[in-house]
C-alpha positions in Angstrom: 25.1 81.3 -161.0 24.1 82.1 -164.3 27.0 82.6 -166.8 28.0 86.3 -167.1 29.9 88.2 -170.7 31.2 91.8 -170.5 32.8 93.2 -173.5 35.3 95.6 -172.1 38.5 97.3 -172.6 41.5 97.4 -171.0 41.9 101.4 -170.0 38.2 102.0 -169.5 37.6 103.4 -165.6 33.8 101.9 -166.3 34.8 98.4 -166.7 37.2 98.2 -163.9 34.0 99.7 -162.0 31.1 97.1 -163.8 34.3 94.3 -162.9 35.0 94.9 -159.4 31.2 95.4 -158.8 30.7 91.7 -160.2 33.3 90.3 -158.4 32.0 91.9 -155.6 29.2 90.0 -156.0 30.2 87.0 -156.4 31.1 86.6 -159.7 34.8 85.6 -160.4 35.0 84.0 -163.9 32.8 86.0 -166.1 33.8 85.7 -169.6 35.9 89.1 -170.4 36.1 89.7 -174.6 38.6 92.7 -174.3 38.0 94.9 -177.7 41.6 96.0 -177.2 42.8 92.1 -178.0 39.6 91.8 -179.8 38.7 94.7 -182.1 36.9 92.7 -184.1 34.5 92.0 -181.6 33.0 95.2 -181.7 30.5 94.5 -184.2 29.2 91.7 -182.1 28.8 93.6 -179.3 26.9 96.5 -181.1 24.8 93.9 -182.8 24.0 92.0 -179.4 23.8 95.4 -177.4 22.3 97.9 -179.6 25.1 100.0 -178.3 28.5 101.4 -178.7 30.1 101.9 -175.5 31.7 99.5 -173.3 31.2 97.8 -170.9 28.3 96.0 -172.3 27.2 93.4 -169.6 25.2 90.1 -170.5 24.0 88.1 -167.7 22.9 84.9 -169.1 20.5 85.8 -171.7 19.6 89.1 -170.9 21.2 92.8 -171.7 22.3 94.6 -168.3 23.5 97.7 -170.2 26.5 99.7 -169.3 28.6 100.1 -165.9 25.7 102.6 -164.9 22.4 100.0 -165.3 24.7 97.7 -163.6 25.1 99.8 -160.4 21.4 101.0 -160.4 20.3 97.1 -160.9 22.5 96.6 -157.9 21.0 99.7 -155.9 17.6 98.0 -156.6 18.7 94.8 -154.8 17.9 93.2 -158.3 21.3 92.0 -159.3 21.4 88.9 -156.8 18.5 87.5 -158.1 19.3 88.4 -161.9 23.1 86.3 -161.3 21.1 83.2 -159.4 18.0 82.7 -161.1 
């Protein structure tokens, strides 16, 4: 399984939802940088996103989005494949 970053934080409904969707599928040690802890962070995640919000979901190389591209990646049937190839 290819490895898997979300930059979250801690009282976001979003990335509790983009989380338990993950571990849903599977996934059960993404890498978590919590902006709360990590405020710092932020600008890496805008830089590597293009965005401000969070979550911000990486699966290995490649920019999911948010919580919402997540879900409609899933809806596809294309999130599987994205975690395994």
């Amino acid at each position: 399984m290819k490895p898997v970053v979300i930059y979250r934080t801690s009282w976001c409904p979003f990335c509790q939802r983009a989380e338990a969707l993950l571990a849903a599928r599977g996934v059960s040690n993404p890498q978590v940088i919590d902006l709360d802890d990590e405020p710092e962070r932020r600008r890496e995640m805008i830089e590597r996103s293009g965005r401000t919000t969070v979550p911000q979901i990486f699966i290995g190389d490649i920019h999911v989005g948010g919580c919402d591209d997540l879900h409609a990646l899933d809806r596809r049937g294309e999130l599987a494949s994205l975690l395994q190839s």
